[in-house]
C-alpha positions in Angstrom: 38.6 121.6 -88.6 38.6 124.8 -90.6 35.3 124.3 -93.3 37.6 123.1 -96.0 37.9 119.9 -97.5 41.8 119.7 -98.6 44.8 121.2 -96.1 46.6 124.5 -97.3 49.6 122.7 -98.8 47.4 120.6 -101.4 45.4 123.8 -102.1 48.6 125.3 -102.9 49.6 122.7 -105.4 45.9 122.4 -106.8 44.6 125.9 -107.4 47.3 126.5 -110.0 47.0 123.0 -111.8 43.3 123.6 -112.1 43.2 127.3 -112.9 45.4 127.0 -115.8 44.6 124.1 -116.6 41.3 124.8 -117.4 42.4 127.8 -119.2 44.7 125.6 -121.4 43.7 122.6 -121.8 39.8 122.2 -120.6 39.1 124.4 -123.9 40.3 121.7 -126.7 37.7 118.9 -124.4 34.8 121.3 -124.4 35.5 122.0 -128.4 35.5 118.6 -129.0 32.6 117.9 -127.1 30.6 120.2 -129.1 32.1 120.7 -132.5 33.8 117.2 -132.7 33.7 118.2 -136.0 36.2 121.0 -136.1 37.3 120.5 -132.6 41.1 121.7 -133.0 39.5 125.5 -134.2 36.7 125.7 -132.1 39.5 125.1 -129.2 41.6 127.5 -130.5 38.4 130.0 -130.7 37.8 128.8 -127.1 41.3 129.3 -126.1 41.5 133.0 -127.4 38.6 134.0 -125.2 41.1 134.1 -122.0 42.1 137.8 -124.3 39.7 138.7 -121.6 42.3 138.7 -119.0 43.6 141.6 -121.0 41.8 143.5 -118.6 44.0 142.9 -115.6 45.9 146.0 -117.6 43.8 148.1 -116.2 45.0 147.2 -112.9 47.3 148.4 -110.2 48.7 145.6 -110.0 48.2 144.0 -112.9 48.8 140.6 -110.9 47.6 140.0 -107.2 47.6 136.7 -106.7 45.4 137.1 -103.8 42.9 139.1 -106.0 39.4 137.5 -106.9 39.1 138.6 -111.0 35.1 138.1 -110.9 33.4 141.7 -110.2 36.5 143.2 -110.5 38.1 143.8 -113.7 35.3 145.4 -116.2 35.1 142.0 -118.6 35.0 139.8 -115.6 31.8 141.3 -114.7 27.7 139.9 -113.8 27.5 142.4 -117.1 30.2 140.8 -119.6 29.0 137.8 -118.4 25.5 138.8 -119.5 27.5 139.9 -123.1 29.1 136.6 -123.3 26.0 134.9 -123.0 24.4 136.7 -125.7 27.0 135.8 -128.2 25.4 132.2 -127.8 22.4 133.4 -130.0 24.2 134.8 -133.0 24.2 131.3 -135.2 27.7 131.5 -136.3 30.1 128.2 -134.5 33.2 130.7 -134.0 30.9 133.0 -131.7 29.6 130.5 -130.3 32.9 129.1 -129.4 34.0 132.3 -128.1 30.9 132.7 -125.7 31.5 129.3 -124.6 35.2 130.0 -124.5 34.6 133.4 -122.1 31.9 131.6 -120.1 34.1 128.9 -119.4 37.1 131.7 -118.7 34.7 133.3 -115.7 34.0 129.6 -114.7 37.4 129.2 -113.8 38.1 132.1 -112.5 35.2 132.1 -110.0 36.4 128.4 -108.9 39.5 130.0 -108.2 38.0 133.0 -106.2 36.3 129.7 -103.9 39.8 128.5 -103.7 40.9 131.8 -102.3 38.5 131.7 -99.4 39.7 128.6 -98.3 36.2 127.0 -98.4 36.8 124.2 -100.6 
């Protein structure tokens, strides 16, 4: 047994459903489980936070799959996450949503780095 839970083909069919997946459609559940009222925007708001990924421009290549995104690309850093978490303060629902939204956005991505290793 290598360490991980789930053989190589299954990982290969998960990691994809789950990463974007929970870039697409985890944001509208986390929106309406904290702004039920104005869920549909605040998913929106949450959904516009993976802009982040804009980053990968920056990149040569701008897509490895094999790549882990956390610590490399500048706002997929310990420091944007410490940004991020910031915007939680200001007490306005939108930047709220979008801290939540980019917080999330590194949550994913870091699952995804574990999926990479093989260790899950």
């Amino acid at each position: 047994m290598d360490g991980s839970l789930i053989n190589g083909s299954t990982a290969a069919i998960l990691q994809p459903m789950l990463h974007y997946g929970g870039h697409i459609v985890v944001p509208f559940a986390i929106a309406w489980l904290l702004w039920r009222d104005n869920w549909q925007r605040a998913g929106l708001v949450i959904l516009a936070a993976n802009l982040i990924d804009l980053d990968h421009l920056l990149a040569n290549p701008i897509f490895d799959p094999g790549r882990c995104s956390i610590g490399f690309h500048p706002l997929h850093t310990i420091y944007a996450g410490a940004f991020y978490m910031l915007l939680l303060v200001i007490p306005r629902w939108w930047a709220r949503a979008l801290a939540v939204g980019a917080l999330w956005h590194l949550a994913v991505d870091w699952g995804d780095c574990i999926m990479q290793e093989g260790t899950w």
